[in-house]
C-alpha positions in Angstrom: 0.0 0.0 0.0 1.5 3.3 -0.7 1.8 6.3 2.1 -0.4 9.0 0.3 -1.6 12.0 2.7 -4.8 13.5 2.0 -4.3 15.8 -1.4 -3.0 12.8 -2.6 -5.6 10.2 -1.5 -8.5 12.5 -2.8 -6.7 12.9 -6.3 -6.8 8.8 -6.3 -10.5 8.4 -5.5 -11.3 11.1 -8.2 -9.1 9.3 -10.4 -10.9 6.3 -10.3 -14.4 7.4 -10.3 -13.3 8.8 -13.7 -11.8 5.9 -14.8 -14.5 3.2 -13.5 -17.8 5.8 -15.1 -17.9 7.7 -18.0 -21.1 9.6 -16.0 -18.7 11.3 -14.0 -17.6 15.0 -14.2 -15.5 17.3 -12.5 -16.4 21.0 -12.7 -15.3 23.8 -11.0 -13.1 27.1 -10.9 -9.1 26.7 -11.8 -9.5 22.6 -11.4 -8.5 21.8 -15.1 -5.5 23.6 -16.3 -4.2 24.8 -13.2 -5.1 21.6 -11.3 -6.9 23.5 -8.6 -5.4 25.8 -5.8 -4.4 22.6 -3.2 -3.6 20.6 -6.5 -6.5 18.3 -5.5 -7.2 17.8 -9.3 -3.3 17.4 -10.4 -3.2 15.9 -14.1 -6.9 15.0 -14.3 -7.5 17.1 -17.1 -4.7 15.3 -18.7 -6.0 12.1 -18.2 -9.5 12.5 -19.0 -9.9 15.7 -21.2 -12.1 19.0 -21.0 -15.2 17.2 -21.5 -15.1 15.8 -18.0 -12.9 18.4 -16.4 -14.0 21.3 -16.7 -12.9 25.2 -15.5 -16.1 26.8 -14.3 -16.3 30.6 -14.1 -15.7 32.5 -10.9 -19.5 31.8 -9.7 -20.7 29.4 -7.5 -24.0 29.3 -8.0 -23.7 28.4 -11.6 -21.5 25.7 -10.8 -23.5 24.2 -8.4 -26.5 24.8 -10.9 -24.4 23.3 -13.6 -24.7 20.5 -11.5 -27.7 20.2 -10.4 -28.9 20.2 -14.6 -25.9 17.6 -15.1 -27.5 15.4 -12.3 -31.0 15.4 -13.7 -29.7 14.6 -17.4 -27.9 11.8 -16.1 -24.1 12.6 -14.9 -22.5 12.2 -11.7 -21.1 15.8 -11.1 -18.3 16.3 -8.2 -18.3 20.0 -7.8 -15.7 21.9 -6.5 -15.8 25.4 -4.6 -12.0 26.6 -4.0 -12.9 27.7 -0.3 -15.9 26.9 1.7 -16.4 30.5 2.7 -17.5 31.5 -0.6 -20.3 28.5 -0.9 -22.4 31.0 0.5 -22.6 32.4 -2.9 -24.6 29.3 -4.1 -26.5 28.1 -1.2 -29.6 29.1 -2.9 -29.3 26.4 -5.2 -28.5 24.2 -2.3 -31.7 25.1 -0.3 -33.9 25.5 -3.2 -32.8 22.8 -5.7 -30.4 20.6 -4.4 -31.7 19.2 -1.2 -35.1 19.1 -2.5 -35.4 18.2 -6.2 -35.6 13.7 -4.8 -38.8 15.1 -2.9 -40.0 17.8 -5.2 -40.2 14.8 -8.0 -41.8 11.9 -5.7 -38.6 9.8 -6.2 -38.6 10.5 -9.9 -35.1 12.3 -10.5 -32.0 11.5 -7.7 -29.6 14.3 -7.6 -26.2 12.1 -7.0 -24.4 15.6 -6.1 -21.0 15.9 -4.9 -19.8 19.1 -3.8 -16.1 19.1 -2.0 -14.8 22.2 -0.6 -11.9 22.6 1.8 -12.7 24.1 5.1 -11.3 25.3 8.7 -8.6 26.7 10.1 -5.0 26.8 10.4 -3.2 27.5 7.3 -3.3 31.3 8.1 -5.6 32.6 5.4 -7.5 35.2 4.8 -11.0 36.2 5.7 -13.8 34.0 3.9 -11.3 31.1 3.6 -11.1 29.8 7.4 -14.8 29.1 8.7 -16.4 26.0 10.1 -19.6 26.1 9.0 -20.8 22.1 8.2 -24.0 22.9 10.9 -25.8 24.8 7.8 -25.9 21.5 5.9 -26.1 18.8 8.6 -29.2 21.1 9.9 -30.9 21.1 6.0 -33.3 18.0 5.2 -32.1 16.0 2.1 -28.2 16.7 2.6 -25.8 14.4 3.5 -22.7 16.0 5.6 -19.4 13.6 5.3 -16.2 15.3 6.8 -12.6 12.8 6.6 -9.8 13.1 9.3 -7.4 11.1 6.9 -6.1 10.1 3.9 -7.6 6.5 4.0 -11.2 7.6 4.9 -11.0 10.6 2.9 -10.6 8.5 -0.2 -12.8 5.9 0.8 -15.8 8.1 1.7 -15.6 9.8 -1.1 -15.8 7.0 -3.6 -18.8 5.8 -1.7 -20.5 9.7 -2.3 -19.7 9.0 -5.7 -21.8 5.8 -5.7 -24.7 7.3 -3.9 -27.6 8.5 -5.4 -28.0 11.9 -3.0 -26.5 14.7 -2.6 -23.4 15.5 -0.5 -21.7 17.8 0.8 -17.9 16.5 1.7 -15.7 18.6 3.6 -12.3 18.5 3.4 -10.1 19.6 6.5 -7.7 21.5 4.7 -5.1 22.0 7.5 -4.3 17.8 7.0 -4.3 18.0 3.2 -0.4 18.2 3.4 -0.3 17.1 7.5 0.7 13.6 7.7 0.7 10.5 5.1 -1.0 7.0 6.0 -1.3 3.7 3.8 -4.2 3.7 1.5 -4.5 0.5 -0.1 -4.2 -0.1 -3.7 -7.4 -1.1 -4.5 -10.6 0.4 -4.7 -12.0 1.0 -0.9 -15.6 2.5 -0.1 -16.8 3.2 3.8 -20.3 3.4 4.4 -22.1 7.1 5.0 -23.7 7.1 8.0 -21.2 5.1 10.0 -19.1 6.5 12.7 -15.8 4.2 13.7 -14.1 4.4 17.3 -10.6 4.5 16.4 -9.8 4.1 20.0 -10.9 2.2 22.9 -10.9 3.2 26.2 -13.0 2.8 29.7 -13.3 6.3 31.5 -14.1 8.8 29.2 -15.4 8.7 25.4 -13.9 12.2 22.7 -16.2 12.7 20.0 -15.0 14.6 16.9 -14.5 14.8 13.5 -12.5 16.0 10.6 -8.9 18.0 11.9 -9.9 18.2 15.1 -9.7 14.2 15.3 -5.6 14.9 15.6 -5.6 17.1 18.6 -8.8 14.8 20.1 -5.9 11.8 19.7 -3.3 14.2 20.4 -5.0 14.8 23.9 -5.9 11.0 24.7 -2.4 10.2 24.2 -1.3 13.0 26.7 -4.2 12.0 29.2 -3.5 8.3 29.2 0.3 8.9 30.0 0.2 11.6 32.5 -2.9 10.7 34.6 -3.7 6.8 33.4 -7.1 8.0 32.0 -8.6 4.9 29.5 -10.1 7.2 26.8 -12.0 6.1 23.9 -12.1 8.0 20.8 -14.7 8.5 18.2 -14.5 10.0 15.3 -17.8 10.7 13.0 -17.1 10.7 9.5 -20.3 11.4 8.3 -21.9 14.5 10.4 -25.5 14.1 8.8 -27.2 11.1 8.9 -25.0 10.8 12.3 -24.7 7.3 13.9 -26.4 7.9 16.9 -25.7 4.0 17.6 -22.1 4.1 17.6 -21.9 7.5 20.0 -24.8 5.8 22.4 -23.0 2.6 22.9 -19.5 4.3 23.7 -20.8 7.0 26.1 -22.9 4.4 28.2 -19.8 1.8 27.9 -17.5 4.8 29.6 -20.3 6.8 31.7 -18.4 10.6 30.5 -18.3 12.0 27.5 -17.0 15.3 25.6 -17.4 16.6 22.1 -14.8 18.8 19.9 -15.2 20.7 17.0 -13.7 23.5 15.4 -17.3 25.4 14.6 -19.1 27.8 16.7 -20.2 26.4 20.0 -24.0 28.1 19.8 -26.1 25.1 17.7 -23.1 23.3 16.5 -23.0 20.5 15.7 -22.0 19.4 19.0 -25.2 20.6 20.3 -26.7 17.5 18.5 -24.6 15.4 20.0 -24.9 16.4 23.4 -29.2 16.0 22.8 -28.6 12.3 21.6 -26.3 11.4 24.3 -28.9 12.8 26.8 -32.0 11.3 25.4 -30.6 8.0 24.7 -27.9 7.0 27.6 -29.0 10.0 30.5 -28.5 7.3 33.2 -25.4 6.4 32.3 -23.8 9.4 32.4 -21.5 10.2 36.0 -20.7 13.8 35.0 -22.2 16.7 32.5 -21.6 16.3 28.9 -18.6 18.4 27.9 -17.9 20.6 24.5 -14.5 22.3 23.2 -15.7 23.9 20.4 -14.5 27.0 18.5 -16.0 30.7 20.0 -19.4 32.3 18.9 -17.0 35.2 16.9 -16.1 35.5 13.0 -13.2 33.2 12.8 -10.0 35.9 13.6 -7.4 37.0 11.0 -4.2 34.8 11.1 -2.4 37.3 13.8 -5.0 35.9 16.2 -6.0 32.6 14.4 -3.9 30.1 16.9 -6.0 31.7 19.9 -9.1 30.5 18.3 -8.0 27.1 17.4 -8.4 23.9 19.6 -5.3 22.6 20.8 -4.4 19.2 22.6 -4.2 21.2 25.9 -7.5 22.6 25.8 -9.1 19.4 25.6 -6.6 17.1 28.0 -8.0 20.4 30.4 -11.8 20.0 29.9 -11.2 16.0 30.3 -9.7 16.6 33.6 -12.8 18.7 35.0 -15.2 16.1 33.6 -13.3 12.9 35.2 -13.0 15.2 38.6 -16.8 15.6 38.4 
């Protein structure tokens, strides 16, 4: 298996969705010739031609309209918007069109809708280019939100958004595009939507998180279990709308403590949602309140101030601490 990090392991699932299905299409701004600004696209268009690469104006909402009417013709469209702070630009189509047109049609016409965009923090950008914002499509009916934390399951859930017949929205953490590397296997690899995976065991405490703040959430347990002993188990969610409620339920009453860390606002983030399923479904369980780090309810800060905003390992290793003291 080769050590790809995560530019690399999206540019191989995009690869072969080309190459396995001549429905598929990649459109959006500076992806062909220029191969994108994170080089997510790199030598696509040389593979596979204009025709199913194709530069898009500087205009989101045609692009994602583009798709949409690519989608009901019968393509397989994998949009991309260079930052997800300029989506906003386009979100009528998303409200209006995309997340409704399955329902609008009684079945009739499936919208299999892939829209990428890299988001977050870290990489000391410019304002528009650093926001968190996945509760504005996990909260909208008909969406599905999928968010990686790694090469491997970055390429693997994307394929399977490929293969699904909704629409998605797949954020991509860009502060690990370049991070770290991990095998990805040769072959072909899907992983189901919906599915969350505990990528750590542990007795006293359970971390829930997603996307690039899974690495400081692992980053913290490591710290935690060698300093105070503390058996932490570590989820990771993958897919932040439809969330597997399952998974999170049967870790938090397994370890009795729980907290939540993500990168977004804290005010109805999407760690709100979390907390509410943990409480209605394993309340009696719990031995201390239900914990969230979470990013602050202000416009994400220009880069001077940007590592003050940004969860760190400490942070969390702190809040863990009050909730086992509890």
């Amino acid at each position: 298996m080769a050590q790809l990090n995560m530019v690399a392991a999206i540019n191989k699932a995009l690869d072969e969705a080309l190459k396995q299905d001549d429905r598929v299409v990649l459109l959006g701004q500076d992806i062909g010739k220029d191969e994108g600004v994170f080089r997510v696209t790199a030598d696509l268009l040389k593979r596979y031609g204009e025709n199913r690469v194709i530069d898009t104006p500087l205009a989101e909402g045609a692009i994602l309209g583009g798709a949409i009417g690519m989608a009901i013709y019968g393509l397989i469209p994998v949009a991309e918007m260079q930052f997800s702070g300029f989506f906003y630009q386009a979100f009528h189509q998303v409200e209006q069109h995309l997340s409704r047109f399955r329902n609008r049609t009684r079945g009739r016409f499936s919208m299999p809708v892939i829209v990428r965009m890299p988001y977050g923090g870290g990489i000391r950008a410019v304002e528009h280019h650093s926001e968190s914002r996945e509760a504005y499509y996990a909260h909208t009916p008909g969406l599905q939100m999928v968010i990686p934390s790694g090469p491997r399951n970055a390429r693997a859930l994307l394929l399977e958004c490929i293969a699904n017949p909704d629409p998605v929205i797949f954020f991509e953490p860009k502060l690990l595009y370049r991070a770290f590397r991990e095998e990805v296997p040769d072959e072909p690899e899907r992983m189901p939507l919906g599915k969350a995976q505990v990528v750590r065991q542990g007795t006293d405490i359970t971390l829930i998180s997603y996307g690039a703040t899974m690495r400081v959430a692992l980053e913290a347990a490591d710290d935690l279990a060698d300093s105070d002993g503390t058996s932490i188990e570590v989820v990771d969610l993958l897919t932040v709308s439809p969330m597997d409620t399952e998974t999170i339920v049967n870790s938090v009453s397994k370890t009795g403590r729980a907290m939540v860390i993500h990168e977004g606002p804290r005010n109805c983030g999407v760690g709100a949602e979390v907390v509410a399923r943990i409480v209605e479904n394993c309340l009696m369980h719990l031995h201390a309140p239900v914990r969230r780090v979470t990013g602050f309810d202000v416009q994400f800060p220009y880069f001077a101030r940007e590592r003050a905003y940004m969860i760190n390992a400490e942070r969390i290793a702190h809040a863990a601490r009050e909730v086992m003291a509890f």
